[in-house]
N, C-alpha and C positions, 0 to 999 in steps of 0.2 A: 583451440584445443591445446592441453599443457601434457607433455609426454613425456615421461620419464625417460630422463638418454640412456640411461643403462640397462632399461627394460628390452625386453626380445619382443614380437610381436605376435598377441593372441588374440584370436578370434573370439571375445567373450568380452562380459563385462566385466572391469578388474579396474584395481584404483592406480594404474598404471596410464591411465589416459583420461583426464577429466577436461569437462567444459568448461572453460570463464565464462560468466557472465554477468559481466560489469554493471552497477548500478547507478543511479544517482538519488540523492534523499533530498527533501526538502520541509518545508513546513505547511498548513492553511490552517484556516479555523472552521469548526465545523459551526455550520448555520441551519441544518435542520437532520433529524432523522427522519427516512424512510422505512416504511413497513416492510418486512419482509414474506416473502410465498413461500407457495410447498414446505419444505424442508423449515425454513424461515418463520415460518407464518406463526403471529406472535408476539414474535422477536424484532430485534432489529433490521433491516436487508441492507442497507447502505449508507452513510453517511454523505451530507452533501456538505460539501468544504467550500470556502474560496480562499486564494491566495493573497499574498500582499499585494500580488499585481491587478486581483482584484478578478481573477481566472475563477469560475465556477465548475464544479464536477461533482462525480458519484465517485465515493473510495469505499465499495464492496467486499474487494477480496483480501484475506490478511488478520479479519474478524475474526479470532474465537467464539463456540459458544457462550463462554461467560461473558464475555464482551458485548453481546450480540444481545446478553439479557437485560446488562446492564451497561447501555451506552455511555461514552464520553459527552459529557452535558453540554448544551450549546454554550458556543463562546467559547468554548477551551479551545488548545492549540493541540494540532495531531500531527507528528511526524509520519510522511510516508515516501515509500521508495519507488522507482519508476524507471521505464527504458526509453528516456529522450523524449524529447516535443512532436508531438502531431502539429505537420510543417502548416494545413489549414487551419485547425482552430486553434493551435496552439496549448492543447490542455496536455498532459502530461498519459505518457502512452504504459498501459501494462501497470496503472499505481496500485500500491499494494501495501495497507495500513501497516505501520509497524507499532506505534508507542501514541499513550497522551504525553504532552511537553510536561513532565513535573515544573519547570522554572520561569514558567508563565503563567501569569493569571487568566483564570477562566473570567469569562464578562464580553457581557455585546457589543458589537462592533460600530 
């Protein structure tokens, strides 16, 4: 928690006391879209990416709807952000789409 020293202390919400929450970013390529349900359904629901190292996953969250109508094409590169490695699989905990990589070519792997 980051806390202003010269604030007094109130029992409320007030931008006198904020949470860090530190991130890390990385890159993968996406290799397939998933359909999406409910709300989704239609649309896109997730992207399934792997990384350089060759790590496979779903990057769901972080999609807009225009995003979501109109996916990042396979073979592009997607920046997303995340809270540390899951110590058993090692896939990346919390990822959350941020951007496609404008300065890399799209194309299969």
């Amino acid at each position: 928690m980051l806390h202003r020293g010269t604030a007094l202390y109130r029992a409320e919400r007030n931008d006198d006391l904020l949470k860090y929450k530190p991130y890390l970013d990385a890159e993968a390529r996406v290799i397939a879209h998933l359909p999406g349900q409910g709300k989704y359904s239609g649309m896109l629901g997730a992207l399934e990416v792997k990384t350089e190292a060759g790590i496979r996953f779903k990057l769901g969250s972080g999609l807009s709807d225009a995003e979501r109508r109109e996916p990042p094409a396979l073979g592009c590169w997607v920046t997303y952000r995340y809270n540390g490695i899951n110590a058993k699989s090692g896939i990346p905990r919390f990822a959350r789409f941020m951007r496609v990589r404008s300065d890399r070519e799209c194309g299969t792997s």
